[in-house]
N, C-alpha and C positions, 0 to 999 in steps of 0.2 A: 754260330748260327750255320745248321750243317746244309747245304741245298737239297731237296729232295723231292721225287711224286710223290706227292699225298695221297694215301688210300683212305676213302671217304668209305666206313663202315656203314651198309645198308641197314635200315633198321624195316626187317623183316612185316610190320606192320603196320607202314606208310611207305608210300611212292618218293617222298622227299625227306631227306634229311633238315632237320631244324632242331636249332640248340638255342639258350644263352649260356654266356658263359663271364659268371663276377667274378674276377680274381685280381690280385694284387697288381698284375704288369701282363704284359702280354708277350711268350716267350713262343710266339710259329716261328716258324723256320723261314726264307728263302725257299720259296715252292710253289707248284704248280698243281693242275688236277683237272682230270678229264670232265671234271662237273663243273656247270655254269655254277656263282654264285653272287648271294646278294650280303650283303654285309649292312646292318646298322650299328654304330659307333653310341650308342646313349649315351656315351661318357669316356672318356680317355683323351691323352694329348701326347703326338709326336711326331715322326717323319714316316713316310708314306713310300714305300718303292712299287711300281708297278708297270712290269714291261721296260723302256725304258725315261721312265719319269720318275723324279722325285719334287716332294713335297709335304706341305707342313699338314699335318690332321689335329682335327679338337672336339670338342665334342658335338654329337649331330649328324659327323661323315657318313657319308649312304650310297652305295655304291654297286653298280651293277657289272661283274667281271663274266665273260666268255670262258668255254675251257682253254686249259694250258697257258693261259697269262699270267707268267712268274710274277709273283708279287709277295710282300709283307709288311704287314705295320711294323714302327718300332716305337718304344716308348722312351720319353726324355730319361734322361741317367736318373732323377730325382724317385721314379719309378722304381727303382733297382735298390733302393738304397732302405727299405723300408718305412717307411712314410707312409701312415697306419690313415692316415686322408685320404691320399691318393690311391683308386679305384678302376679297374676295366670294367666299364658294363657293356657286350657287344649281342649282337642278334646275326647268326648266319643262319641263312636259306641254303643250302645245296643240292641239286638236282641235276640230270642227266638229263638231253634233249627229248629221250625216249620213253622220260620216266611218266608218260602217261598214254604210253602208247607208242611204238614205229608210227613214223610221219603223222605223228598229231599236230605239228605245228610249221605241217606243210598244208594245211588246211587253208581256202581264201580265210577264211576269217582269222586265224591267227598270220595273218601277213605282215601286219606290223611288230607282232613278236618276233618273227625271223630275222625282223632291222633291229631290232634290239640287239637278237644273237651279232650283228652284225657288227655295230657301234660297239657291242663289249666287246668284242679281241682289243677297243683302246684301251678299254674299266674308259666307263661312265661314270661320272658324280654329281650325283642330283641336287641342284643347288635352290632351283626353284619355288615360285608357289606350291607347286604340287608334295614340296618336302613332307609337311606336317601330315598330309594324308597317307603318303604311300609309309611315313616310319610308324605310323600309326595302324595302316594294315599288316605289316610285319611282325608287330608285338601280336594281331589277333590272329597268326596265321598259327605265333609260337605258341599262346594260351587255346587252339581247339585242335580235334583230332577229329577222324574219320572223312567223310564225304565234306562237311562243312569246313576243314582243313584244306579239301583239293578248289573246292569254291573261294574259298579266302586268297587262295596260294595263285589263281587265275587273275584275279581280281587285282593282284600285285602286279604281275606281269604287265596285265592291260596298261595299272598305271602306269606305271615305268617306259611302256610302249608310249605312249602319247605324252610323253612326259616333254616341256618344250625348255626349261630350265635347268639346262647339263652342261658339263665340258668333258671334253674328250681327253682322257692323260697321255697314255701314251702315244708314242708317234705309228704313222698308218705303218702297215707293213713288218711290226717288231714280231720278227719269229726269235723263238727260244731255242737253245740246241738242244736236239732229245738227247743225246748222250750223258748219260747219270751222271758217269767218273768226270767228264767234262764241265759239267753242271757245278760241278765238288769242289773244281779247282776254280771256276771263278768267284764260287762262293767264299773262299780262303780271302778270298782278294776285298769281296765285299764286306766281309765282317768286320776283315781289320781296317777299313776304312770307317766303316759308321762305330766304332770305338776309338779311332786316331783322328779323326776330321779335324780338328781342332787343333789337331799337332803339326808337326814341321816333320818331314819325311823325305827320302830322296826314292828316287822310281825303284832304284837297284833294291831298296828293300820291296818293295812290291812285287817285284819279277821274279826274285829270290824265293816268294812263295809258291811259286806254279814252276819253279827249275828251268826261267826262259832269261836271255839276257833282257837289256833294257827296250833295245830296237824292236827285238820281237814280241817281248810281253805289251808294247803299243799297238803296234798291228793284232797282236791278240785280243787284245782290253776292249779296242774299239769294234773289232768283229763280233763281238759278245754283248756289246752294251750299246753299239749304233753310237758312241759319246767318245771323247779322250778321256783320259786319266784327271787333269785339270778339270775339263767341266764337271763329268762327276761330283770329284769334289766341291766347286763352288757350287754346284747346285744344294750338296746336303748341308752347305756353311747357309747358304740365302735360305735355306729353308726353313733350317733351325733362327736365322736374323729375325726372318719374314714373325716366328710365334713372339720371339724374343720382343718385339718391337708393340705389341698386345698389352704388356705392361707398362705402363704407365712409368711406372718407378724409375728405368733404367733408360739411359741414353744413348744415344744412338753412337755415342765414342765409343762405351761400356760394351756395345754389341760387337761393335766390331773387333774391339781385342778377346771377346769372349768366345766369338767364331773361330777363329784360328787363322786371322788375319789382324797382320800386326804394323797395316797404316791405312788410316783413317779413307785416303783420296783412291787408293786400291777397291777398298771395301766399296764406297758409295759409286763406282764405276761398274764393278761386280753388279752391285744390285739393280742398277738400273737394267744392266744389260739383261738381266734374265730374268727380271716382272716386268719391265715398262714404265718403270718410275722410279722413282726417287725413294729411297727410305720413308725419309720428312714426309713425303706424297700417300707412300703409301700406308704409316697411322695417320695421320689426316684423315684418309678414304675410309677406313678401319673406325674413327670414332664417327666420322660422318652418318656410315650407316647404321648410326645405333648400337655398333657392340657394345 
């Protein structure tokens, strides 16, 4: 997964970029882009990087990103492996502050959109009441074109502005480094992590990939990703626990040696410390509300 700025193809006869896209898995890069974007998930399951948070997605995810908030979905290995079931269905919106005008949305009445623009450099994820309407004006912003496209596409924003059902991902303050070749080499670092997680590693192989020793590829890691090396990883191990624990079937010893932690009293200390609960606590919570 190579890091990169994404260049957002204008399409010559709409102000905003809008796609779906079905396909087998979802293979974006590690990347950023000068265009706000909204993202609907109808369908898909896996780990979430964005800024610097990670966490688990399923389907439904909806989400409101600012420009240049490095992020990318990733999909569970089961994805990769061709498994003729398993489906990406996604809906992105992408647009440029300007894309209806220089300071249309310094206007009073778009003022609450400006706090959206605001709230997105975290990515906002809309968990709310308001879920079913706004992913539902998303589908009808993708099914019309012309003026009634730019009406639908307002209409989104609105909701999302007064949306009161969110969380905020990443932490305040996460700048990205502009620097591409920079970008490239942390990216080395995160790929082979979200396909090792699960393995046993020592740092020198890490460092060994950006040509730093061990002391300083910490100090580098953590200038890049505001995190250490450790939580990183336990965060994409909890994350993947966090979906893992959804099924019924397997147990919570089963998760923990499937994460890539290999005792039991480690694992459920892990976890507490980085949701707030307990494993046990947190499918409890999980079948409580009805999943």
């Amino acid at each position: 997964m190579k890091a990169k700025l994404e260049k957002v193809i204008p399409n010559l006869s709409s102000s905003i970029f809008v796609k779906r896209e079905i396909v087998p898995y979802m293979d974006y890069p590690w990347h950023y882009h000068p265009e706000a974007e909204i993202i609907f998930v109808e369908r898909s399951y896996g780990i979430r990087f964005m800024g610097n948070h990670v966490g688990h997605f399923g389907d439904g995810d909806l989400m409101f990103i600012s420009p240049n908030l490095p992020h990318v979905w990733r999909n569970d290995h089961d994805f990769y492996k061709g498994d003729k079931d398993l489906m990406v269905d996604v809906y992105v919106i992408q647009f440029t502050e300007d894309a209806l005008g220089k300071n249309f949305f310094d206007i009073y009445e778009s003022a609450n959109i400006k706090k959206l623009f605001i709230l997105g450099q975290q990515g906002i994820l809309i968990k709310g009441k308001e879920h079913k309407q706004i992913s539902e004006l998303i589908k009808r912003v993708y099914n019309s074109s012309g003026f009634e496209r730019i009406i639908l596409f307002l209409e989104t924003l609105n909701a999302l502005s007064n949306a009161r059902g969110f969380t905020l991902l990443s932490g305040i303050g996460y700048t990205s480094p502009v620097n591409i070749p920079d970008k490239e080499r942390i990216n080395r670092v995160m790929s082979f992590l979200m396909e090792n997680y699960t393995k046993e590693f020592k740092l020198e192989e890490l460092a060994g990939l950006v040509n730093l020793n061990k002391a300083s590829f910490c100090r580098y890691f953590k200038s890049r990703t505001h995190k250490t090396c450790s939580q990183f990883i336990n965060e994409i191990r909890i994350a993947n626990a966090c979906k893992l624990l959804i099924n019924r079937d397997i147990t919570i010893t089963e998760i923990c040696y499937s994460t890539g932690y290999n005792n039991i009293s480690h694992f459920n200390r892990t976890f507490k410390e980085i949701t707030g609960v307990t494993a046990g606590e947190y499918a409890k919570q999980y079948l409580k509300n009805g999943a």
